[in-house]
C-alpha positions in Angstrom: 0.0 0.0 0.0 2.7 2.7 0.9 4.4 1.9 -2.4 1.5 3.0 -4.0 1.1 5.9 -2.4 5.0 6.8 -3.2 4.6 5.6 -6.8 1.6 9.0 -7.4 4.3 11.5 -6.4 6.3 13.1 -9.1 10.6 12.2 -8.9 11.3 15.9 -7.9 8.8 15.6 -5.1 10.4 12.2 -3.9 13.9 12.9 -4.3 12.8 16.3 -1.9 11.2 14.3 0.7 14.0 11.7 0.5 16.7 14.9 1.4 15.2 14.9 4.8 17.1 11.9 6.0 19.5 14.4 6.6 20.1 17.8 8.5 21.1 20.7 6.4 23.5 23.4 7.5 21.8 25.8 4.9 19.7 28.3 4.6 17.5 29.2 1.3 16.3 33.3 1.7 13.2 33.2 -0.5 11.2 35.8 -2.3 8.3 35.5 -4.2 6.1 38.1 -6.3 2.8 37.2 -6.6 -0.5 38.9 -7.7 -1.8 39.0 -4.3 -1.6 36.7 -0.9 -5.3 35.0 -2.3 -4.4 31.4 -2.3 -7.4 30.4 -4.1 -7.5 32.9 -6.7 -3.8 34.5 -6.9 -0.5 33.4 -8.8 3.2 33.6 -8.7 5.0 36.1 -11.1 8.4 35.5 -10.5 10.5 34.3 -7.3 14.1 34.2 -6.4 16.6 32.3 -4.0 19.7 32.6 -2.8 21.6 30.0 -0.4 23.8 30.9 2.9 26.1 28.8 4.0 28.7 29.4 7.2 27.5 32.7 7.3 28.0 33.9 3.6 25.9 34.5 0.9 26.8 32.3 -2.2 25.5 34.4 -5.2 27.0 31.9 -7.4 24.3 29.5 -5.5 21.1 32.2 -6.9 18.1 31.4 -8.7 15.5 33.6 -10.2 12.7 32.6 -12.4 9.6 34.3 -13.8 6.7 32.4 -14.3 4.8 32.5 -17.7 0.7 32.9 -17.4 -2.1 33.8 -20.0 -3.7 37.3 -19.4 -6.4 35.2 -18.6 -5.3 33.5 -15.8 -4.6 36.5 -13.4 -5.9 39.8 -13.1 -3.7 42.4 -14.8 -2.8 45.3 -12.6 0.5 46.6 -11.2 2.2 43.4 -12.3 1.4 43.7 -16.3 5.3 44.1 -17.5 5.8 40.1 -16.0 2.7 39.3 -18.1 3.6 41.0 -21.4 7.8 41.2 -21.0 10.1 39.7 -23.3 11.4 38.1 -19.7 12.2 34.6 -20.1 9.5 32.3 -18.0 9.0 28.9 -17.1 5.8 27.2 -16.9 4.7 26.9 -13.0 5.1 23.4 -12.9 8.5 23.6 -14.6 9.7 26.7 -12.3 8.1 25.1 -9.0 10.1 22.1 -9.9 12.8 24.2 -10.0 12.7 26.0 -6.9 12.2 22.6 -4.7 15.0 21.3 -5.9 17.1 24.4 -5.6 15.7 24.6 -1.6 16.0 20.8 -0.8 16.0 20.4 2.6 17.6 23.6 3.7 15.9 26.1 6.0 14.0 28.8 4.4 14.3 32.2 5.4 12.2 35.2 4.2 10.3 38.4 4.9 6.5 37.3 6.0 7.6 33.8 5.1 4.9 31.5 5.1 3.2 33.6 3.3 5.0 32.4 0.4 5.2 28.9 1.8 1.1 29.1 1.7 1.6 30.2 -1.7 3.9 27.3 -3.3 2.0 24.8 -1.2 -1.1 26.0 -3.2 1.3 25.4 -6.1 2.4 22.2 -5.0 -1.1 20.7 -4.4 -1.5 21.6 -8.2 1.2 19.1 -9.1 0.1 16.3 -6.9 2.8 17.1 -3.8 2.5 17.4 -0.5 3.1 20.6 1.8 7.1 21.8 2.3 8.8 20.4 4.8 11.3 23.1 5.7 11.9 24.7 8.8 11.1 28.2 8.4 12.2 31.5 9.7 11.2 35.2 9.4 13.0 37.8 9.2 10.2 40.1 10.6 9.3 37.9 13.6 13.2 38.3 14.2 13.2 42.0 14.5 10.2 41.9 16.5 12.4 40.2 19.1 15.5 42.3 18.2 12.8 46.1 18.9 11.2 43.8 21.5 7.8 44.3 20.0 5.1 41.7 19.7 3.7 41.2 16.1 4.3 44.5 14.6 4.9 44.7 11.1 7.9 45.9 9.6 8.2 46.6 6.4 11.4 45.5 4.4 12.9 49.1 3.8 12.1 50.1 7.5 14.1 47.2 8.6 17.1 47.9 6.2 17.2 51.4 7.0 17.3 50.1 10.5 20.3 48.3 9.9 21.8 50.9 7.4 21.3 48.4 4.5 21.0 50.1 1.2 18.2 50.5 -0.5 18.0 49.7 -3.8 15.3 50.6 -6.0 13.8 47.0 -6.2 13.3 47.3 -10.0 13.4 42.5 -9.4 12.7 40.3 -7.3 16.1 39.2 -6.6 16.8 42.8 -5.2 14.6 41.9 -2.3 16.4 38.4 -1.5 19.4 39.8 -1.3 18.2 42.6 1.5 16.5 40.1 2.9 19.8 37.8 3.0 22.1 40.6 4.5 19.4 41.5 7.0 19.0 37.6 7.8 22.6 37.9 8.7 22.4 40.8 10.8 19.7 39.5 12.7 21.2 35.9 13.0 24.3 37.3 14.8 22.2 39.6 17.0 20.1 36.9 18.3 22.7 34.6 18.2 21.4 31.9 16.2 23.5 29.2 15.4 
């Protein structure tokens, strides 16, 4: 019987599962533009991902990918250059695929975090998977602790002005995973996470 079940998964999605035999030392910083935080009715536009490791981010270790999608399938609005851009895009399936096996079994980090997770696991379920596995941290709920407030949201240029982390001009969405990185960093050594 539990072959069976096994058998209905897609390889990515076993080969994913199976990296959880072991602990991972690394951290995946994650971003995701999206049309809105809907579940049910919203899509991803693009993500990106970078990997720490020993306390240094490995750009050579980066991934960004826009997803293709038909006007049709999500409302056009503030986000109508990924919809009509000469961008290259990957299907969802093929870019989800992607980004699992990029993050195997590392820890994802992020701003509003599971957020996002909510979001691929809606993505996921499309394709058959399960939910991620990952152990996840925020890098809001870490300032909260660092200003030793209780739930307030921070926005990501109030944190990196905070931490005199320039501000870029977020023209992708890899400019946000990489603020999101160095302010991961700063926050990690503050609260002393190993």
């Amino acid at each position: 019987m539990l072959q069976w079940l096994n058998n209905k998964y897609p390889e990515f999605w076993k080969k994913y599962t199976s990296s959880f035999k072991e602990k991972s030392d690394r951290y995946v910083v994650l971003s995701i533009e999206s049309t809105g935080l809907n579940t049910s009715k919203d899509a991803i536009l693009a993500f990106s991902a970078v990997s720490i490791l020993n306390d240094k981010i490995t750009i050579k270790d980066a991934l960004e990918i826009y997803v293709s999608h038909t006007k049709s399938e999500v409302e056009i609005n503030q986000n109508e250059f990924l919809l009509v851009s000469k961008v290259a895009k990957k299907t969802e399936s093929e870019a989800i695929e992607l980004l699992i096996n990029f993050i195997g079994n590392a820890t994802i980090i992020g701003h509003r975090v599971y957020q996002d997770i909510e979001l691929l696991n809606t993505s996921l379920a499309k394709l058959d998977c399960g939910k991620l596995k990952n152990e996840a941290l925020d890098i809001e709920i870490m300032f909260n602790k660092v200003k030793d407030t209780i739930d307030k949201k921070y926005a990501l240029e109030e944190m990196c002005t905070y931490f005199s982390v320039p501000v870029n001009d977020r023209i992708s969405v890899a400019d946000d995973t990489f603020s999101i990185a160095i302010l991961f960093l700063k926050l990690k050594t503050i609260l002393k996470i190993k």
